[in-house]
Structures are given as structure tokens and as C-alpha cells.
Jmol script that loads the backbone (N, CA, C; Angstrom):
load data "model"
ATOM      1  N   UNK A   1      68.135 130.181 103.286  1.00  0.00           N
ATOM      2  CA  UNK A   1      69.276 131.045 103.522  1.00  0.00           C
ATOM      3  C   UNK A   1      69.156 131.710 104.877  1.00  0.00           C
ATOM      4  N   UNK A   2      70.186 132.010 105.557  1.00  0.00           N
ATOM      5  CA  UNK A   2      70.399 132.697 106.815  1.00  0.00           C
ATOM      6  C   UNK A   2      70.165 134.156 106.813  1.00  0.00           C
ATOM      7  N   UNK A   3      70.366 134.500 107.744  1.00  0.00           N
ATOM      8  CA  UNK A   3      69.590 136.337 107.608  1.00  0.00           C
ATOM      9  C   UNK A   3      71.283 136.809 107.202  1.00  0.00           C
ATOM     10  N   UNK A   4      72.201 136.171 107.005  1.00  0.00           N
ATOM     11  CA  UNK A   4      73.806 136.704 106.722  1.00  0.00           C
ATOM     12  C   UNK A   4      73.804 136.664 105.288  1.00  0.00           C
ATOM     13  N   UNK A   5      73.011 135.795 104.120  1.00  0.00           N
ATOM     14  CA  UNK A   5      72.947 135.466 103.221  1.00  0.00           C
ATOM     15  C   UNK A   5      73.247 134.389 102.546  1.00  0.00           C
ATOM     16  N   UNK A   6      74.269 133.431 103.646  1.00  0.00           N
ATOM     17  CA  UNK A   6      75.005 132.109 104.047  1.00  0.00           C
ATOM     18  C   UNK A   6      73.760 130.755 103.587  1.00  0.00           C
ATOM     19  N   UNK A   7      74.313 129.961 102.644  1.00  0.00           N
ATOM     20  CA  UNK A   7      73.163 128.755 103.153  1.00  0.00           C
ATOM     21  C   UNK A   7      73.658 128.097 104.583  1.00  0.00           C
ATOM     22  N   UNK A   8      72.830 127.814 105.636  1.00  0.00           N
ATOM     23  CA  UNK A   8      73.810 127.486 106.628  1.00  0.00           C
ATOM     24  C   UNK A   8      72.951 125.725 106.741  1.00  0.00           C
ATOM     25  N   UNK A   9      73.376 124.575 106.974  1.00  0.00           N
ATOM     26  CA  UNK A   9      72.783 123.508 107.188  1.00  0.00           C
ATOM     27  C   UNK A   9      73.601 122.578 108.343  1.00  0.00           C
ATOM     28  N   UNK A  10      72.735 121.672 108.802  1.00  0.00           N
ATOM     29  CA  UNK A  10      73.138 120.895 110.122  1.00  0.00           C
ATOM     30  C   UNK A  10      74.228 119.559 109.942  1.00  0.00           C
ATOM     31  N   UNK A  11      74.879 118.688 109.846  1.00  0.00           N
ATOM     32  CA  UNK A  11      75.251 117.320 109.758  1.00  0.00           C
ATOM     33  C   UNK A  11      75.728 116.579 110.715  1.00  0.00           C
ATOM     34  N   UNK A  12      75.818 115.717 111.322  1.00  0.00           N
ATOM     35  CA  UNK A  12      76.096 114.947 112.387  1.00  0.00           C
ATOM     36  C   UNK A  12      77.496 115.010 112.706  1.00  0.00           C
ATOM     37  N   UNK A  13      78.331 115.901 111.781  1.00  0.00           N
ATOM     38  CA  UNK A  13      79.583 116.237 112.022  1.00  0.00           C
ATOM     39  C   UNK A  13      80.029 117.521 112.007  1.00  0.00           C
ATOM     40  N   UNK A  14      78.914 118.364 112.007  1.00  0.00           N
ATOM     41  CA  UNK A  14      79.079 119.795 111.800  1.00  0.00           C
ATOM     42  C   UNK A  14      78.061 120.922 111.693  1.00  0.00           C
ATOM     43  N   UNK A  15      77.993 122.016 111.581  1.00  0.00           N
ATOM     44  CA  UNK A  15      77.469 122.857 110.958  1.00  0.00           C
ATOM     45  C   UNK A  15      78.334 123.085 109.905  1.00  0.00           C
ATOM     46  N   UNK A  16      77.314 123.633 108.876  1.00  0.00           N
ATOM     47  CA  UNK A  16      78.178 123.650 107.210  1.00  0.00           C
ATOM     48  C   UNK A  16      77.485 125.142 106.884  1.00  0.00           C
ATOM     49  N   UNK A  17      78.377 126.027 106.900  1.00  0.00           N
ATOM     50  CA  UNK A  17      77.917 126.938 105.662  1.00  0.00           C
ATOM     51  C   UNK A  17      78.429 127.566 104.242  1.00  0.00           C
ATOM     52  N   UNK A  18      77.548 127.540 103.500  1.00  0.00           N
ATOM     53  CA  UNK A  18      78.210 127.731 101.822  1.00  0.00           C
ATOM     54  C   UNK A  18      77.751 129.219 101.490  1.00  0.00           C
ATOM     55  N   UNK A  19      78.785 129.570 100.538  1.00  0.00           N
ATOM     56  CA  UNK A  19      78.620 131.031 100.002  1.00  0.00           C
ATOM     57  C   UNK A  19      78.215 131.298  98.630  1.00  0.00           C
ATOM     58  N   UNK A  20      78.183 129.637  98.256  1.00  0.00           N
ATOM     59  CA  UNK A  20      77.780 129.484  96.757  1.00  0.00           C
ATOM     60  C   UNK A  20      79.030 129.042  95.872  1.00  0.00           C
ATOM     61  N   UNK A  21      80.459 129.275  96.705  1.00  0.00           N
ATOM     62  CA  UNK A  21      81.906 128.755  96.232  1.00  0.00           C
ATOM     63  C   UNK A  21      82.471 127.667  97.140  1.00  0.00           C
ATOM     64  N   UNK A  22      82.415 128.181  98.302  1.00  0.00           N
ATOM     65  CA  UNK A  22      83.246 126.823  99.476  1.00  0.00           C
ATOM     66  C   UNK A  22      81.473 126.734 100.540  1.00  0.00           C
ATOM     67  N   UNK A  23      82.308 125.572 100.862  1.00  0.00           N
ATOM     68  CA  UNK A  23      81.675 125.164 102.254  1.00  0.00           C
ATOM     69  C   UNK A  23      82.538 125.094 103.339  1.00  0.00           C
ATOM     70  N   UNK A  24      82.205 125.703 105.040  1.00  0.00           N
ATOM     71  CA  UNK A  24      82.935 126.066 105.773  1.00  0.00           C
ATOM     72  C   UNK A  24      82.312 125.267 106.668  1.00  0.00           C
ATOM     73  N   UNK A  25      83.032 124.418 107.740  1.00  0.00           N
ATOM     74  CA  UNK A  25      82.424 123.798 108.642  1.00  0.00           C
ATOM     75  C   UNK A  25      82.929 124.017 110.033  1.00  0.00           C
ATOM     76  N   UNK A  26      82.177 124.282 110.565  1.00  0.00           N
ATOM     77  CA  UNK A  26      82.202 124.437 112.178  1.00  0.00           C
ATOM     78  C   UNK A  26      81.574 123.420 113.334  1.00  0.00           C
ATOM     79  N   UNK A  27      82.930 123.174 114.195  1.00  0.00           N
ATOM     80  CA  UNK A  27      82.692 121.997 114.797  1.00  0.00           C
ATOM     81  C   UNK A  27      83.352 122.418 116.434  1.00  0.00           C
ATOM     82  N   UNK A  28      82.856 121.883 117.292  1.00  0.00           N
ATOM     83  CA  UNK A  28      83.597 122.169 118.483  1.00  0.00           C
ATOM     84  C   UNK A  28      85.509 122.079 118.579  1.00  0.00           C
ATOM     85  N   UNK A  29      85.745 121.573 117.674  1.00  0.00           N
ATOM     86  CA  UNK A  29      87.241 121.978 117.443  1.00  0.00           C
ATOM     87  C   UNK A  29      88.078 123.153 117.108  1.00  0.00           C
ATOM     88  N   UNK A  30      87.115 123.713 115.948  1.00  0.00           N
ATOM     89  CA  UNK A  30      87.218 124.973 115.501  1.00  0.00           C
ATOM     90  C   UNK A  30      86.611 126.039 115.482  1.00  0.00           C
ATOM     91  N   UNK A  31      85.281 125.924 116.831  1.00  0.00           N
ATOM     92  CA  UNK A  31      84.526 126.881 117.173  1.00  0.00           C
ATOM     93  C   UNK A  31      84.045 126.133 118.372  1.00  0.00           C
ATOM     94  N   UNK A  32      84.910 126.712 119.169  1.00  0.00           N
ATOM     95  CA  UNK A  32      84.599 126.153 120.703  1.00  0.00           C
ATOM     96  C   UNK A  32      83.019 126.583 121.087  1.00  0.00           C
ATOM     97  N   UNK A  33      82.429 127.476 120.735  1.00  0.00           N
ATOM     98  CA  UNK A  33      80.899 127.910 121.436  1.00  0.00           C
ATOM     99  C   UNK A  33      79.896 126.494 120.936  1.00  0.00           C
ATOM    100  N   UNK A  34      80.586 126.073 120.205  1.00  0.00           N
ATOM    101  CA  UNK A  34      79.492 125.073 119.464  1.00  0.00           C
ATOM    102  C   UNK A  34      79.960 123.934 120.690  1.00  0.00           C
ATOM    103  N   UNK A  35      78.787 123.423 121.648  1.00  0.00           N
ATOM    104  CA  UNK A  35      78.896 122.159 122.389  1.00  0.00           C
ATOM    105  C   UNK A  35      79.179 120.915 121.867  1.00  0.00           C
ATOM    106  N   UNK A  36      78.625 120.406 120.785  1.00  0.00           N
ATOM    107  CA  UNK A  36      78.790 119.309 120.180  1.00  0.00           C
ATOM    108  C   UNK A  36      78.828 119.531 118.681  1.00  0.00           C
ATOM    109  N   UNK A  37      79.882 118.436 118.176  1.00  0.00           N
ATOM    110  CA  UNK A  37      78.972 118.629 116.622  1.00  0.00           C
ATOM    111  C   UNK A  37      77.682 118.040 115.579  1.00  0.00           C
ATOM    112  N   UNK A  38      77.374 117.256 116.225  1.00  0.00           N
ATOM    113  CA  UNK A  38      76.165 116.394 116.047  1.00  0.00           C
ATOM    114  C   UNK A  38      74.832 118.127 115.783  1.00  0.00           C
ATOM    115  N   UNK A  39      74.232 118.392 114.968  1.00  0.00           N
ATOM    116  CA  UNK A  39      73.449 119.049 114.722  1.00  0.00           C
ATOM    117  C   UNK A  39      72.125 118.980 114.586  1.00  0.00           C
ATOM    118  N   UNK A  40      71.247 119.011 115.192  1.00  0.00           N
ATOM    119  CA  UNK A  40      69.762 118.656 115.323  1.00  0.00           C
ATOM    120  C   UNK A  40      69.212 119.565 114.724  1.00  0.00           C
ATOM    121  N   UNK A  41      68.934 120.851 115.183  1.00  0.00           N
ATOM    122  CA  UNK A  41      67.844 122.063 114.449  1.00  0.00           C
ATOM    123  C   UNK A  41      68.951 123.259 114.550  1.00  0.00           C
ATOM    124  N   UNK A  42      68.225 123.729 113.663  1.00  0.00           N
ATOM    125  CA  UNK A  42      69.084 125.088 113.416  1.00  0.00           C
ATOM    126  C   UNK A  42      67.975 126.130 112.832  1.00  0.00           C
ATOM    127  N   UNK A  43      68.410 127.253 113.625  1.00  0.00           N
ATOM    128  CA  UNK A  43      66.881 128.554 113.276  1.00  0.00           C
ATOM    129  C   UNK A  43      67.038 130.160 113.582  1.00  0.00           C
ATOM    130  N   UNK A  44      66.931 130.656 112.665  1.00  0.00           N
ATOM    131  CA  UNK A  44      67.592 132.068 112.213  1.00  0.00           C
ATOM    132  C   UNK A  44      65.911 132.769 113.068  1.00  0.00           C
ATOM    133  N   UNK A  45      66.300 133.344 113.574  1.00  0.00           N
ATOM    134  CA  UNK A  45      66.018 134.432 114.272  1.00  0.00           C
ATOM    135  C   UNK A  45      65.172 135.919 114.300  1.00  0.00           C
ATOM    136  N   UNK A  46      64.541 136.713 114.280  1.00  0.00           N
ATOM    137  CA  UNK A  46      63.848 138.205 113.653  1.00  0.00           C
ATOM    138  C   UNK A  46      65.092 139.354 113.940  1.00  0.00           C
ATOM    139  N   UNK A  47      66.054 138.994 114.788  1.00  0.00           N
ATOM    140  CA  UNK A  47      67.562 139.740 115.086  1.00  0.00           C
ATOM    141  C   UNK A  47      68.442 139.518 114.589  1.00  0.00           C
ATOM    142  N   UNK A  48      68.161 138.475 113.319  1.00  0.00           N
ATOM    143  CA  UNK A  48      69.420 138.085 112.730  1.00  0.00           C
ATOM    144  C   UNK A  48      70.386 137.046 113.380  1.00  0.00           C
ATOM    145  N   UNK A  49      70.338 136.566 114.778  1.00  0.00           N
ATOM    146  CA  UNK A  49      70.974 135.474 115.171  1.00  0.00           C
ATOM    147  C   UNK A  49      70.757 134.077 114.721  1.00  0.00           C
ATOM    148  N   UNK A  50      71.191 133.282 114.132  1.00  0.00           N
ATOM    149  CA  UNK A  50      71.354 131.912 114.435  1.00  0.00           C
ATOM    150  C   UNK A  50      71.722 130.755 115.649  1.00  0.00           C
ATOM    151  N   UNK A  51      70.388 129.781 115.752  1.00  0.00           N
ATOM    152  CA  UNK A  51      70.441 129.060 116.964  1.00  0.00           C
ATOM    153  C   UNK A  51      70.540 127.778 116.390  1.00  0.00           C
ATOM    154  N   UNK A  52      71.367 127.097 116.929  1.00  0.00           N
ATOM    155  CA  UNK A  52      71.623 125.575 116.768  1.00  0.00           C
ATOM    156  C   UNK A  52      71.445 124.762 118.340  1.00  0.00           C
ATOM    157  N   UNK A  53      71.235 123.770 118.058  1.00  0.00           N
ATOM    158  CA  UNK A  53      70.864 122.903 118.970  1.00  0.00           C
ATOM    159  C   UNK A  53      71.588 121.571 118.433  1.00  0.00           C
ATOM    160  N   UNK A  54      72.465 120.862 119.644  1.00  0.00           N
ATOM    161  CA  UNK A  54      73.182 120.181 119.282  1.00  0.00           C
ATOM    162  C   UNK A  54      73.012 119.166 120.043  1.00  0.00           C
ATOM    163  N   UNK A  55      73.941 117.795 119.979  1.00  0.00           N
ATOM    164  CA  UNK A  55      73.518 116.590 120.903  1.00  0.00           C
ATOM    165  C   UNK A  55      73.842 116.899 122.177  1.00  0.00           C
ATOM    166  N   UNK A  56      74.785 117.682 122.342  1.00  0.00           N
ATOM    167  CA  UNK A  56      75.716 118.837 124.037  1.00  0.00           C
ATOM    168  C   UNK A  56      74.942 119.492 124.550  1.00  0.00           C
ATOM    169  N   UNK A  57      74.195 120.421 123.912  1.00  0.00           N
ATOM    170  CA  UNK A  57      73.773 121.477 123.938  1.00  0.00           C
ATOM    171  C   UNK A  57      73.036 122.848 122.960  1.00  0.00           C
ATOM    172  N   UNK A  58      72.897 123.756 123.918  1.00  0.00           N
ATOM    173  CA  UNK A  58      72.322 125.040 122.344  1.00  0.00           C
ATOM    174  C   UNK A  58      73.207 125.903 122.545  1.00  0.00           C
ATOM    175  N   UNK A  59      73.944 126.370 120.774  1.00  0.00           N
ATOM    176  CA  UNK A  59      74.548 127.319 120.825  1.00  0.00           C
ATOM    177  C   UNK A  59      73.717 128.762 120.128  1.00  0.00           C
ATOM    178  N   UNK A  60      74.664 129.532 120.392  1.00  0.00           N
ATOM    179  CA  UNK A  60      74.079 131.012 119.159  1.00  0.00           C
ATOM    180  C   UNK A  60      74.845 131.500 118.507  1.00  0.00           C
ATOM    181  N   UNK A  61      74.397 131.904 117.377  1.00  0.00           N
ATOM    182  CA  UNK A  61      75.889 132.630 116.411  1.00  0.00           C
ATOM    183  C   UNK A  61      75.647 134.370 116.385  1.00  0.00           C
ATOM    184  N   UNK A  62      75.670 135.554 116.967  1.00  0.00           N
ATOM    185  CA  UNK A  62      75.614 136.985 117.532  1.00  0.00           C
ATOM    186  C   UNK A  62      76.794 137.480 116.381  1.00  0.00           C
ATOM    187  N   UNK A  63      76.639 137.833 115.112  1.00  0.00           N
ATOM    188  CA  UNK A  63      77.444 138.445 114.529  1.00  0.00           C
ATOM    189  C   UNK A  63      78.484 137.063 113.832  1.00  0.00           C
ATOM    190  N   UNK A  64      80.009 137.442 113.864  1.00  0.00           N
ATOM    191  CA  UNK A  64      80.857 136.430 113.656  1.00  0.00           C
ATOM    192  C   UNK A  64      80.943 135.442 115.132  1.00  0.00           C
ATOM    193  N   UNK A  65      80.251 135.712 116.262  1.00  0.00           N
ATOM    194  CA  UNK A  65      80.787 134.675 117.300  1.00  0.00           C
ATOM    195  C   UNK A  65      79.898 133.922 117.484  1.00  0.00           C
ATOM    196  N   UNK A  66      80.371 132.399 117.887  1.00  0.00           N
ATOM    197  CA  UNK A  66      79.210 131.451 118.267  1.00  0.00           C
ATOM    198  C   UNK A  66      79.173 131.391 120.287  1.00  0.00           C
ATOM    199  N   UNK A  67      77.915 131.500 120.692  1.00  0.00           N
ATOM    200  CA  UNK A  67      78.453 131.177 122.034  1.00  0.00           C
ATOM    201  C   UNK A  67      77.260 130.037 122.688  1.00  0.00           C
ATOM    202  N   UNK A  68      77.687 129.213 123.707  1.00  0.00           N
ATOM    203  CA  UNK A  68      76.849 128.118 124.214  1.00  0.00           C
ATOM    204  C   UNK A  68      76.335 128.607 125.118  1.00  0.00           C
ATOM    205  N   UNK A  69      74.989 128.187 124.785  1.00  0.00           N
ATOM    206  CA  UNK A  69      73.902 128.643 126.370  1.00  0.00           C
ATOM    207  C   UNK A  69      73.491 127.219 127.016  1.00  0.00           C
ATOM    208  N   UNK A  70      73.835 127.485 128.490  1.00  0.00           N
ATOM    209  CA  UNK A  70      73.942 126.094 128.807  1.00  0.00           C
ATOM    210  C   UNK A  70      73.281 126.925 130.281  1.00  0.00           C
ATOM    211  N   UNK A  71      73.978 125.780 131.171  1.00  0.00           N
ATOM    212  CA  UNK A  71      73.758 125.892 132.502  1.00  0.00           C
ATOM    213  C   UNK A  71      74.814 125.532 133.392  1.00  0.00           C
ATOM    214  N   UNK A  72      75.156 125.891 134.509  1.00  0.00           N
ATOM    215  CA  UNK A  72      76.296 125.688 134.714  1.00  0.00           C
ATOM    216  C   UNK A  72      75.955 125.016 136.112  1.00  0.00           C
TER     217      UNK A  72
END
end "model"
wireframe off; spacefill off
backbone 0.3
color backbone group
């Protein structure tokens, strides 16, 4: 479980998180901070953030927002 209480897990088409009723998926379509949706690792944090690492890039999830740390 995530430090939100969320199960949160990776899939090659998404990030997925469940509340124990739905599953919600987040994909660069519907959460632009996320670079790709292809999901490699994903890892909760001692601040409570969530980090994903994707085939694009690494994002972070800071509360409700996801944002991409990249390089420009």
C-alpha cells in the first residue's frame, strides 16, 4: 500500500490505483506529468511522495499532482 492508503501498481499501460472498490488508471493522456505509460518501478517515499519511473521518463506524485522530472 502507498503512504495515501491506495494499492498503487505499475502495467505497461498504466499506473493503476485501487481503493478496494474501483481501479483508477493513469496514463499520459489523463495525467500529463506521467511521461510514458509503460511502468517500470514505482516507490513511495519517507515524505509520502510516490515515484514512478517509466519507459519516457521519472515522474512524482506531491499530494493529488503528478509531475515529470526530466531534463530539458
Amino acid at each position: 500500500f502507498g503512504p495515501d492508503g491506495f494499492l498503487w501498481f505499475g502495467t505497461w499501460n498504466g499506473l493503476v490505483r485501487f481503493d478496494g472498490l474501483e481501479f483508477v488508471v493513469f496514463d499520459p493522456k489523463n495525467t500529463p506529468g506521467l511521461p510514458g505509460a509503460a511502468i517500470v518501478n514505482l516507490h513511495a517515499d519517507r515524505r509520502g511522495r510516490i515515484w514512478a519511473s517509466t519507459g519516457n521518463g521519472l515522474a512524482v506524485r506531491e499530494g493529488s499532482s503528478w509531475r515529470h522530472i526530466g531534463t530539458n
